[in-house]
C-alpha positions as CSV (number, residue, x, y, z in Angstrom):
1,X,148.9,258.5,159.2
2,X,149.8,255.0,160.0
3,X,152.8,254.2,162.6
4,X,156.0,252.9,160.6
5,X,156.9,249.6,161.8
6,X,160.5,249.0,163.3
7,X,162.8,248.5,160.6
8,X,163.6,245.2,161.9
9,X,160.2,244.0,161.5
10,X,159.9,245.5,157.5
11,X,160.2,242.8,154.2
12,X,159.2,240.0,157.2
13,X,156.8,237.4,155.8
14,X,155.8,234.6,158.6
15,X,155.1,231.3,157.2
16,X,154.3,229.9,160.5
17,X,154.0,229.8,164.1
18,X,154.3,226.7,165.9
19,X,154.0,227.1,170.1
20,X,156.9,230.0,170.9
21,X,158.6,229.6,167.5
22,X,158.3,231.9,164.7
23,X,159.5,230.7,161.1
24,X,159.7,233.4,158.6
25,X,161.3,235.0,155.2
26,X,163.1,238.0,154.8
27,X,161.9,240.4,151.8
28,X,165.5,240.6,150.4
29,X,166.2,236.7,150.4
30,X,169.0,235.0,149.1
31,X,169.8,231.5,147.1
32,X,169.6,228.8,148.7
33,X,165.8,228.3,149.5
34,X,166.2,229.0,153.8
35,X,163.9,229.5,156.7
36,X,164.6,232.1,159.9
37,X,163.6,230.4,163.0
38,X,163.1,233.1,166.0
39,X,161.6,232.6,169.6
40,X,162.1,234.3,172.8
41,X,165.0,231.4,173.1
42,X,167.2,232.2,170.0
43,X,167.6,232.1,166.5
44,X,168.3,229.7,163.8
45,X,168.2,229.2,160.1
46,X,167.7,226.1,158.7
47,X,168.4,225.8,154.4
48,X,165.5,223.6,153.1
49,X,167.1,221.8,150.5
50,X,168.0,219.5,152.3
51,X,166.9,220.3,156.0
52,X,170.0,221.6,157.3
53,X,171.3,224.0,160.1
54,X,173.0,226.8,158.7
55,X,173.4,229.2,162.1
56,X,172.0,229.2,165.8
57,X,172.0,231.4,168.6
58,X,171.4,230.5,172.1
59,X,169.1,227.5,171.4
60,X,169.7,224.7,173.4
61,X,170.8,220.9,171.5
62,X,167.0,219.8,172.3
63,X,165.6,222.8,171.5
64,X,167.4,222.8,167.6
65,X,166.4,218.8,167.3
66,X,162.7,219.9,168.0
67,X,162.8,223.0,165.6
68,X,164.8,220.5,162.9
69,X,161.8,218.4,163.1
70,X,159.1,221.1,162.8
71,X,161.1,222.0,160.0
72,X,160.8,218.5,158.0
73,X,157.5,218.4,158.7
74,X,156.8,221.6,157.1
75,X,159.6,221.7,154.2
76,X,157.4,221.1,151.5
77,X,155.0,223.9,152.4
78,X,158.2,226.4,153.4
79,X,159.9,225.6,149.8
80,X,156.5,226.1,148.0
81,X,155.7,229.4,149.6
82,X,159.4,230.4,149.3
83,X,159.1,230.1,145.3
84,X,155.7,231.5,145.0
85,X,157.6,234.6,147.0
86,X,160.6,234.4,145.3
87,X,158.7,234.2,141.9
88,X,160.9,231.1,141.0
């Protein structure tokens, strides 16, 4: 029988990982179209439509300008796979 995975770690789809940052979807998303941005540093989420931050934790003012910009140069990708998820 296969080990269950942590229930933290259950309905996660990653969508990318850039250096120490992982951006990813919950299973049990809500409206509007948002990415979760994790790393041993922090976390942040960051709505997509437009590029905005919506809530941080511990990351430093550089560190959310450098994750702000991996995000606008991935939104297009992050809102197509978020609908094709979504089924929207």
């Amino acid at each position: 029988m296969a080990a269950r995975r942590p229930s933290r770690e259950v309905g996660v789809l990653t969508v990318l990982r850039s250096g120490r940052c992982q951006v990813l979807f919950h299973s049990r998303e809500h409206e509007p179209p948002h990415v979760h941005v994790k790393s041993s540093s922090g976390t942040a989420v960051f709505g997509l439509a437009p590029v905005l931050l919506l809530r941080t934790k511990s990351y430093t003012p550089r560190e959310l300008n450098q994750i702000e910009q991996l995000v606008i140069n991935h939104r297009r990708d992050f809102l197509r796979r978020w609908h094709e998820h979504f089924n929207q």
